[in-house]
C-alpha positions in Angstrom: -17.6 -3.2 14.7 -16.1 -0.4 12.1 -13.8 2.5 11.9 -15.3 5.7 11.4 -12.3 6.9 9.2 -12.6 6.9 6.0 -8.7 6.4 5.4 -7.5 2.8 6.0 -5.3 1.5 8.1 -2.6 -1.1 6.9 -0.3 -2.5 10.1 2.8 -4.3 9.8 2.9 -8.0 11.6 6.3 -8.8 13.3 8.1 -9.5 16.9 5.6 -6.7 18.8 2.1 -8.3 17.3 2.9 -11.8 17.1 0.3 -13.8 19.1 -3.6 -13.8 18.2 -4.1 -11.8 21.0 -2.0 -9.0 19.7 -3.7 -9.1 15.7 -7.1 -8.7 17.7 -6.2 -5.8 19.8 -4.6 -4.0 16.8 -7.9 -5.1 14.5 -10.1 -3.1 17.8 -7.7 -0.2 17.2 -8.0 0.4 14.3 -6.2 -1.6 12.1 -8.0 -3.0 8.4 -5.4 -5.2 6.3 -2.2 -6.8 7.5 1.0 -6.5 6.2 3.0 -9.2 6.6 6.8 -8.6 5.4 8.6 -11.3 3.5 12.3 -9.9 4.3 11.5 -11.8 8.0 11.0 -14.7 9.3 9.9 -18.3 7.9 6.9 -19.0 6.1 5.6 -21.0 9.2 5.5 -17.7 11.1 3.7 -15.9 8.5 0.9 -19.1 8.0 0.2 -19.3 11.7 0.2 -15.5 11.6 -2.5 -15.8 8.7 -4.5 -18.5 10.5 -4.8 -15.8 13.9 -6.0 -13.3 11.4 -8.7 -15.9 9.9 -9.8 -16.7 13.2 -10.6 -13.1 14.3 -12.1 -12.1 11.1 -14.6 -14.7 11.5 -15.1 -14.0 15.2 -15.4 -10.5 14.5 -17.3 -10.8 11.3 -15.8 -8.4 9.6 -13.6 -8.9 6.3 -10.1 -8.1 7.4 -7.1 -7.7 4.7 -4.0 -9.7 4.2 -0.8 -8.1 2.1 2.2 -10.3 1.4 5.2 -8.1 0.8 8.3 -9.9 -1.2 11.4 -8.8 -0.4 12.7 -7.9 -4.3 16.4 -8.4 -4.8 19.2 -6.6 -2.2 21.8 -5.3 -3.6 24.7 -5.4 -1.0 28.7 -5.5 -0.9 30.9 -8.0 0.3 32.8 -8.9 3.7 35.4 -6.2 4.5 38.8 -8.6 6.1 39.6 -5.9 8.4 36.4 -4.8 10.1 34.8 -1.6 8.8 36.9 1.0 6.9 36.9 4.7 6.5 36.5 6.3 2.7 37.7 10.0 2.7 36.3 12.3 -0.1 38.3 12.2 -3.1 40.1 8.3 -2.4 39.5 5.7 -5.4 37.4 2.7 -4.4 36.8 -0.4 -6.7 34.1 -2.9 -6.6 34.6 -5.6 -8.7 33.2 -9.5 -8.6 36.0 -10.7 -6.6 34.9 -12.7 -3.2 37.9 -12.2 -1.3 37.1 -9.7 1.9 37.5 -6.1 0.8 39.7 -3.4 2.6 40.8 0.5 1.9 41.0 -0.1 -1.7 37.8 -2.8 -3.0 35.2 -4.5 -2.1 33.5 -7.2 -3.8 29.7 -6.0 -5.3 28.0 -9.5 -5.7 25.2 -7.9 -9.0 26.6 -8.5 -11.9 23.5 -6.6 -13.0 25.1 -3.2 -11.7 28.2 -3.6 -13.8 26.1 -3.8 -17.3 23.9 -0.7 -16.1 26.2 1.9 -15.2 28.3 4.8 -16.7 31.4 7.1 -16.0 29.7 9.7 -13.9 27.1 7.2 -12.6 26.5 8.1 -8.7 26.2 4.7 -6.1 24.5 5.2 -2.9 26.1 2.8 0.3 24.6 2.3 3.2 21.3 4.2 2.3 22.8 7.2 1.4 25.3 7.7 3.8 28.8 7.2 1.4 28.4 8.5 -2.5 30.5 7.1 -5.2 31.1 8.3 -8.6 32.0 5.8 -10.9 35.2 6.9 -12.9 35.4 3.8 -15.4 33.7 0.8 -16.1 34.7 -2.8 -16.8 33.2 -6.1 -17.4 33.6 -6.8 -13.6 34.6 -4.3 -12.3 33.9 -0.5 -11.2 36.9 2.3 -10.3 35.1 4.9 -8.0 35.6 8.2 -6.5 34.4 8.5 -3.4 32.2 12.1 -3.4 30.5 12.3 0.6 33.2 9.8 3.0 32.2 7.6 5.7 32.9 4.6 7.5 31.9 1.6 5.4 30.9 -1.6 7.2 30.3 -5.7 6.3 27.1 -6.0 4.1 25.8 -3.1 3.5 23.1 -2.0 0.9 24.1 -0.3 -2.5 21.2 2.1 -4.1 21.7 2.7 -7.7 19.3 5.8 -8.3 19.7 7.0 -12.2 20.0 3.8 -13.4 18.2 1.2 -15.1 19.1 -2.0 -13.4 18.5 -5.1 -16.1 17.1 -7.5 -13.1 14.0 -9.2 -12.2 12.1 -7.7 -9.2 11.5 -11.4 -8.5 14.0 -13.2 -6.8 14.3 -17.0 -6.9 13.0 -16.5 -2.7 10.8 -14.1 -3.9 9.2 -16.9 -6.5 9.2 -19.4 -3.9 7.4 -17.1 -1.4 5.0 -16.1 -3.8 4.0 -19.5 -4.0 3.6 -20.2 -1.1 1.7 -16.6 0.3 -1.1 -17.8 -3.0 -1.7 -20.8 -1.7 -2.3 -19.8 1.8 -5.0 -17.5 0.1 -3.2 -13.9 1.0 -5.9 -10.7 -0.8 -2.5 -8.8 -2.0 0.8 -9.0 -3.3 3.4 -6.0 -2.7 6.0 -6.1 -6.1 9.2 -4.4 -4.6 11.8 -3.1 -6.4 9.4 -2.2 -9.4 11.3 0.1 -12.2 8.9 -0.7 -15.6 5.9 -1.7 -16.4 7.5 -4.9 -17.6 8.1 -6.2 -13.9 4.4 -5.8 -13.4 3.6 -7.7 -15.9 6.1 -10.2 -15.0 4.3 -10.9 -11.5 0.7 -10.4 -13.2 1.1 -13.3 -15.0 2.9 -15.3 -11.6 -0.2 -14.3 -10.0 -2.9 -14.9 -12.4 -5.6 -13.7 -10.8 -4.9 -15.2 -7.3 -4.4 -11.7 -5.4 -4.5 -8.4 -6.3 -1.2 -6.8 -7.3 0.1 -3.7 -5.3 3.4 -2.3 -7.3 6.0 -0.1 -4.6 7.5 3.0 -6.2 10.5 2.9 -4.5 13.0 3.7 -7.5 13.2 6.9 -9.4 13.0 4.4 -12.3 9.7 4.0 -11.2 8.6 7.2 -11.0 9.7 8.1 -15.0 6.9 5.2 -15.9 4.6 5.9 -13.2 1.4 5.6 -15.3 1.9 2.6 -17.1 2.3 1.0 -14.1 -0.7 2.3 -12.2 -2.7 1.2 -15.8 -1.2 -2.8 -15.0 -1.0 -2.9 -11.1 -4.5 -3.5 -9.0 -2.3 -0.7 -6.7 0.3 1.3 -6.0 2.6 1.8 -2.5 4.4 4.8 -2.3 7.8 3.1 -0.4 8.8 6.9 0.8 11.7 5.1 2.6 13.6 3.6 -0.4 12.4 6.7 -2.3 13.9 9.2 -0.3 17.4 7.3 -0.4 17.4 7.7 -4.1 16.0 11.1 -4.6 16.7 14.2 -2.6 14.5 14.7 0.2 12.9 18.2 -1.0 11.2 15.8 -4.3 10.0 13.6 -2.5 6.8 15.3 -0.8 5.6 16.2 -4.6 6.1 13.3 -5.6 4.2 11.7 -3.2 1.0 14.2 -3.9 1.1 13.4 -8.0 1.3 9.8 -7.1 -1.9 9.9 -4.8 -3.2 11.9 -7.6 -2.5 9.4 -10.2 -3.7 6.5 -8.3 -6.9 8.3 -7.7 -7.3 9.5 -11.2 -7.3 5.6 -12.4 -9.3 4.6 -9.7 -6.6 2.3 -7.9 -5.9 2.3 -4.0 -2.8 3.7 -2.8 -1.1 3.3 0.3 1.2 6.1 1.9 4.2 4.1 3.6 7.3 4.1 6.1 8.4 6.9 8.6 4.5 7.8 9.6 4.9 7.4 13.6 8.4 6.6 13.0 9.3 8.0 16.7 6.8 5.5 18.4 9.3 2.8 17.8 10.3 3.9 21.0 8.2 6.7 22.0 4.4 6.3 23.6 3.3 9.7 21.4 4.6 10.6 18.0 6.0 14.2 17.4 4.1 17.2 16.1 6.0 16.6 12.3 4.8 12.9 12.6 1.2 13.7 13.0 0.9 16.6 10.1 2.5 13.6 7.9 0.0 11.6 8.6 -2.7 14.0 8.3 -0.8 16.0 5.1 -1.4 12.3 3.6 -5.4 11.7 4.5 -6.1 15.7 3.1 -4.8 14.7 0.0 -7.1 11.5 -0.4 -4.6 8.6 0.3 -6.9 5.8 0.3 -4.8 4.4 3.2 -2.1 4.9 5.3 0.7 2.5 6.6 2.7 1.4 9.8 6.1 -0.3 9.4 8.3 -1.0 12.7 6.0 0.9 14.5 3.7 -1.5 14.8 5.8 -5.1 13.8 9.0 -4.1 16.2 8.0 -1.0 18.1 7.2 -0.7 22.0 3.8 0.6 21.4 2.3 -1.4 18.3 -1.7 -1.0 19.7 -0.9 2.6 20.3 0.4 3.3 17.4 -2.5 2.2 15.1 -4.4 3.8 17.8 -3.1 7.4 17.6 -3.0 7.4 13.5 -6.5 6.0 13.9 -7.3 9.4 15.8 -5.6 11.4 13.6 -7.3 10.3 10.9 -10.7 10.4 12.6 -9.8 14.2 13.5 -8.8 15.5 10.2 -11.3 13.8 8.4 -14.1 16.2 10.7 -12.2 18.7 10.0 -14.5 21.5 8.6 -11.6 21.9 6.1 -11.2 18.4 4.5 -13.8 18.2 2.1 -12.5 21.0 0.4 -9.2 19.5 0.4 -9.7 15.7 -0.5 -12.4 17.1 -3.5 -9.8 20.1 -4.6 -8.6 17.3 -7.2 -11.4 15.5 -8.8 -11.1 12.7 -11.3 -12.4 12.9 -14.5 -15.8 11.1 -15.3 -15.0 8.5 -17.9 -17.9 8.6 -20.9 -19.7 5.6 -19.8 -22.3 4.3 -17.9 -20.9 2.7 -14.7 -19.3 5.9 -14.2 -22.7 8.6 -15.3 -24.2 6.3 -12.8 -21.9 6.6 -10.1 -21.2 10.0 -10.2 -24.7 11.0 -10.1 -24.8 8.5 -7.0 -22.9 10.7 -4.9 -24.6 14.1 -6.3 -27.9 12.4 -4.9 -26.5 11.2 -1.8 -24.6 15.1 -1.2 -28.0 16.4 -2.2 -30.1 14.4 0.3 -27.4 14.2 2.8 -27.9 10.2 2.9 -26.4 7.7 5.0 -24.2 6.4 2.9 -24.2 4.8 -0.6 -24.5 1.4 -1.0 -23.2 -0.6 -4.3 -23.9 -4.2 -4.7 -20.2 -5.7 -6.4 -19.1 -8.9 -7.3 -15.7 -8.3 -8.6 -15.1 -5.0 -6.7 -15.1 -2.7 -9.5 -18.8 -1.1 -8.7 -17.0 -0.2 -5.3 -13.7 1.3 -6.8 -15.1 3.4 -9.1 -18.1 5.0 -6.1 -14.6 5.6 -3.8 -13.3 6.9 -6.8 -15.7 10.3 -6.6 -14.4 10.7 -2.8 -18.2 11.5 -2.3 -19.4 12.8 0.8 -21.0 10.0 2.3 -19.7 6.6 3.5 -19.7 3.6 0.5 -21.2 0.5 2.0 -20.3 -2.7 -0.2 -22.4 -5.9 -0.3 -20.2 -8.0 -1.6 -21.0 -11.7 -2.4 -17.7 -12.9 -2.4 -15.3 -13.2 0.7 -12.3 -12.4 -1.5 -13.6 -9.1 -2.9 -14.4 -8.2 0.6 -11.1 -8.4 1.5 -9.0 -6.6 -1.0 -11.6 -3.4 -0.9 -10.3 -3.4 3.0 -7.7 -1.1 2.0 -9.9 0.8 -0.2 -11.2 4.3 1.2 -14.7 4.7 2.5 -15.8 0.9 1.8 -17.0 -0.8 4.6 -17.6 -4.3 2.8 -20.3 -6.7 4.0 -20.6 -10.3 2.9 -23.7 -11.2 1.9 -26.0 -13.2 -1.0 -26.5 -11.1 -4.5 -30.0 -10.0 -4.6 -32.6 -12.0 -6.4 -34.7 -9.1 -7.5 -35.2 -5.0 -6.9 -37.3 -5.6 -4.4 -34.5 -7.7 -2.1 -31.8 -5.7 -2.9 -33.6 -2.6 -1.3 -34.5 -4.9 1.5 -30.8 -6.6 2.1 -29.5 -3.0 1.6 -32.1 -1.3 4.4 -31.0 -3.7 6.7 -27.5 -4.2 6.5 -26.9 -0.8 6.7 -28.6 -0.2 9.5 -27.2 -3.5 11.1 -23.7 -2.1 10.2 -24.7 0.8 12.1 -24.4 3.3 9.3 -28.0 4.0 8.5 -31.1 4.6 11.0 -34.9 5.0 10.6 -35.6 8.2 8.2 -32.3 8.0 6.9 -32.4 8.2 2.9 -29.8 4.8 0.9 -28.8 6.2 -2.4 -28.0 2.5 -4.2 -26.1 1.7 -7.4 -26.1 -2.3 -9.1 -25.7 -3.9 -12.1 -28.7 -5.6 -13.9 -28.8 -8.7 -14.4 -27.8 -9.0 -10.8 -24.3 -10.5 -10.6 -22.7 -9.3 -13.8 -19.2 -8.2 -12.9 -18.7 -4.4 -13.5 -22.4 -3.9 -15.1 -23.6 -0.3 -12.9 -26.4 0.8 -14.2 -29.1 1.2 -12.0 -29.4 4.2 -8.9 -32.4 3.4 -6.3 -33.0 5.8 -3.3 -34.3 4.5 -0.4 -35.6 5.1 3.2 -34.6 3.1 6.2 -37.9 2.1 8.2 -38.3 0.9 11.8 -38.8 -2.6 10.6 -35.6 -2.5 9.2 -33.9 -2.7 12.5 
């Protein structure tokens, strides 16, 4: 069983898609790695999650991904005594250190982070966006603020600090804990929130080490300033459009979200377009018209995948959600259109080999209108770099380790396949015949343009390009 999109699918695991029976039906829609959100629930519920997944993967023998996202540090005010209060334009506001419950005049900011970061003329963001302070002077432990757009300000709620540089840890003391736990129980991908240098990358690389691949969220305009030194040290990126659009104003964030796929795609790294997609179908069987050109705005530009947030972990229509964005997906990418689109950026060969080779892998395969090309991969990299091109044809990936397998789920156009490494030329034509035609992606006639490494099973080593013809025996 396979998707015919060649944009993946990543679904968010919560309330709506709890049981095994849920994770298969949202697998048969559509779905090809799991995200399963840190911010909720107990790590019990995430490992017996994780063991459903397992199980379907193996029934449906097909490599399935598995993304554990940590939470990253909150930064939220203090109790208000009263109940919620109302902060006109123009009225002074303090937040300071002090625990007692807040009223008219101050609250309590729990970060001592925030007070060594800011400036006068620093702008505060509560309640995502909704109330904007101006800080006016700052002390050791305390901020006076001006309040600049009025609201109603309630118990708890979040504090976004855009134009600064926060000096904090994206890792929490949860976070470290949950990381531990998420690489033990063998999860394919990490999601770093709250990422503003290249520094915090690094930071979780070496907590990692080598146990997962590492997808960084641009979520802060921090982010953004250092955006390729962070693709160069991340296995990923996630473009967290939610956070994003709290801290920038809405007109940026669209371009922004185009150089970012551009970026990720220049340096060969998956990225993921995230939150608000089908936002609507939290409640809605259909998403609206503006839901749907997102989505599609997203797979035009070469996303390699796409993902679902509430929709699918607290929504009333999880299955058709992944359902209706697998459609989408499927109908723009036949769109006579798309091509031209997806290619209109192309990245630049690098002077070397592996990439002469693969390049001229999908020029053959265009030329001969092939199947598909198949790479042989051990560590994934022979796969990257062929989705890299965006070539014409799908990439089939004969992968000999389960792990690899996995983390290219979320990779466009790689429909990875177990299997053993080749022992000669001879059997890797053969194994590549007829797993591609068992995947259902080649049939008799049909020309295999195929790219390896010699000596088989040398990690990154592309430099060989077979053509072959599928045969009836193959079948």
């Amino acid at each position: 069983m396979r998707r015919e999109g060649s944009t993946k699918i990543v679904a968010t695991l919560g309330p709506a898609s709890d049981t095994k029976e849920h994770i298969r039906a949202l697998v048969q829609a559509g779905a090809d790695v799991f995200r399963f959100n840190f911010s909720h629930g107990e790590h019990a519920d995430h490992a017996r999650r994780l063991d459903a997944l397992r199980e379907i993967e193996d029934e449906l023998d097909r490599p399935v991904g598995a993304l554990m996202d940590l939470q990253g540090p909150k930064l939220r005010i203090g109790t208000l005594a009263e109940g919620p209060v109302r902060l006109e334009p123009g009225h002074r506001f303090r937040l300071d250190l002090d625990p007692t419950p807040g009223d008219l005049e101050r609250v309590q900011l729990p970060h001592r982070e925030v007070f060594d970061s800011v400036e006068r003329g620093t702008e505060l963001l509560l309640d995502d966006g909704k109330l904007r302070l101006r800080v006016e002077h700052s002390g050791g432990d305390y901020l006076e603020t001006s309040v600049q757009v009025g609201g109603v300000l309630r118990d708890r709620k979040g504090v976004n600090v855009p134009s600064a540089m926060l000096q904090m840890s994206p890792l929490t003391p949860k976070d470290r804990n949950d990381l531990r736990f998420g690489l033990d129980q063998g999860f394919d991908w990490v999601a770093l929130s709250f990422v503003q240098r290249p520094e915090d990358v690094a930071e979780a690389r070496r907590l990692v080490a080598g146990r997962a691949a590492l997808m960084a969220k641009i979520e802060r305009p921090t982010a953004v300033d250092h955006l390729d030194a962070i693709i160069e040290l991340a296995d990923g990126i996630m473009i967290a459009r939610g956070d994003l659009g709290v801290e920038l104003p809405p007109e940026d964030v669209p371009g922004l979200q185009k150089r970012m796929v551009r970026a990720a795609r220049a340096a060969g790294k998956p990225v993921v377009v995230a939150t608000q997609m089908l936002e609507s179908m939290l409640t809605a069987p259909a998403p609206t018209r503006a839901e749907a050109s997102d989505v599609a705005t997203a797979c035009y530009d070469g996303a390699d995948a796409l993902m679902l947030s509430g929709e699918s972990a607290a929504g009333a229509y999880p299955i058709e959600a992944v359902g209706i964005m697998d459609r989408i997906i499927n109908r723009v990418e036949r769109d006579p259109l798309y091509r031209s689109y997806v290619t209109a950026y192309a990245a630049e060969a690098e002077h070397t080999a592996e990439d002469a080779i693969t390049q001229a892998a999908a020029s053959v395969a265009r030329t001969l209108n092939a199947a598909c090309i198949v790479t042989y991969t051990t560590s994934g990299a022979t796969a990257l770099r062929a989705a890299r091109k965006r070539p014409d044809q799908p990439i089939l990936g004969l992968i000999t380790r389960l792990g690899t397998a996995r983390r290219l789920s979320v990779v466009w156009a790689v429909r990875a396949i177990v299997c053993h490494d080749a022992r000669d030329l001879d059997d890797m034509i053969a194994k590549a015949r007829a797993t591609a035609v068992r995947a259902g992606m080649a049939s008799a006639g049909q020309a295999l343009v195929v790219t390896a490494g010699l000596p088989f099973g040398t990690p990154g080593a592309t430099n060989m390009l077979r053509i072959a013809y599928v045969t009836e025996r193959d079948g």
